[in-house]
C-alpha angles and dihedrals in degrees: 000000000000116000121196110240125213119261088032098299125127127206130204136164087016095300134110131233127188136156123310090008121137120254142180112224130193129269127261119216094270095058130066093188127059115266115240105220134159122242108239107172125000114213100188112197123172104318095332129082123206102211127187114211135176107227115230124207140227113252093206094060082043092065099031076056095054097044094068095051109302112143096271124034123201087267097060083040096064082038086067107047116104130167099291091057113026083133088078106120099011108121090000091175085063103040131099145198126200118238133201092249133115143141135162112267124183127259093254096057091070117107102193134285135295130182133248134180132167104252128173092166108096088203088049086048099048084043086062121033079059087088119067121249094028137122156182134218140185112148145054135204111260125208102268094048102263128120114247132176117287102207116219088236083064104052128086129202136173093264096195085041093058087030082069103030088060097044091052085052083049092053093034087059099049089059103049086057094044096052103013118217122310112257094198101114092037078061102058104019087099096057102105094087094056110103097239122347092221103061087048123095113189122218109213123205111181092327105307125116107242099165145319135251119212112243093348127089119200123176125191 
């Protein structure tokens, strides 16, 4: 169920949509894989939501298309590069172009929410396309079917939206520093050449597996 949001935002399956945020959207017939498109204007009726959105491409299909005879193949793509966008084909799986292509969707056809922000930097770029669901963007698809540079000035986020995506990664780091990962699967994931896991009792020493005990389990 879609529920209208103060302030022109929807939620629905426990997460929240609002302008300019990032969405998956999904396919056409034509598509295997979910479409990546901006919300531009929410229009929230009973319990549906027309939504218009602007469709964002990958990069990386951008450049496999070219290869076999598109307008512009990956040489003329290094060809292109100058200072301003020597990020062109870094992460190329991750990052996106604006197109000139939008159209109003339904609520239901969203997918969940991914994050995008305008990045150059390829240190800022590999920072942040460490994460799932994010991605980077710095060109649009001109008129006559080449990638030129999107300027910052001309790109538009959610900011409350990437305010609180980036503080959850900052608490989600800290804690990972403060209790380091869990080695639990790497503990039993070896399991399978024990004769039977239920006549096995495992000793422990600071986390690592030094031998087993039949019927007895001992941890120290």
């Amino acid at each position: 169920m879609t529920k209208l949001l103060p302030g022109g935002g929807i939620s629905q399956f426990d997460q929240q949509f609002h302008t300019h945020d990032f969405v998956y959207v999904k396919p056409g017939a034509k598509h295997s894989r979910l479409e990546i498109a901006q919300i531009t204007k929410i229009k929230a009726k009973d319990n549906l939501a027309h939504v218009s959105v602007n469709f964002f491409g990958r990069c990386h299909d951008f450049i496999c298309e070219g290869s076999t005879g598109s307008t512009l193949v990956l040489d003329e793509v290094r060809f292109l590069m100058d200072e301003y966008h020597k990020c062109l084909i870094c992460q190329p799986q991750r990052q996106l172009y604006k197109i000139p292509h939008s159209t109003i969707i339904g609520s239901d056809e969203i997918d969940g929410k991914c994050y995008v922000l305008h990045l150059t930097t390829s240190h800022l770029i590999d920072e942040w396309v460490s994460h799932d669901d994010h991605y980077y963007v710095n060109q649009y698809l001109s008129a006559r079917d080449t990638l030129s540079p999107l300027h910052a000035e001309e790109f538009q986020k959610c900011d409350s939206c990437c305010h609180e995506r980036k503080s959850l990664l900052r608490r989600n780091a800290r804690l990972l520093r403060r209790h380091q990962p869990l080695r639990g699967l790497e503990l039993f994931s070896g399991m399978h050449f024990l004769p039977d896991a239920r006549d096995v009792g495992l000793m422990l020493s600071r986390g690592r597996w030094i031998g087993y005990r039949p019927r007895h389990v001992r941890f120290r």
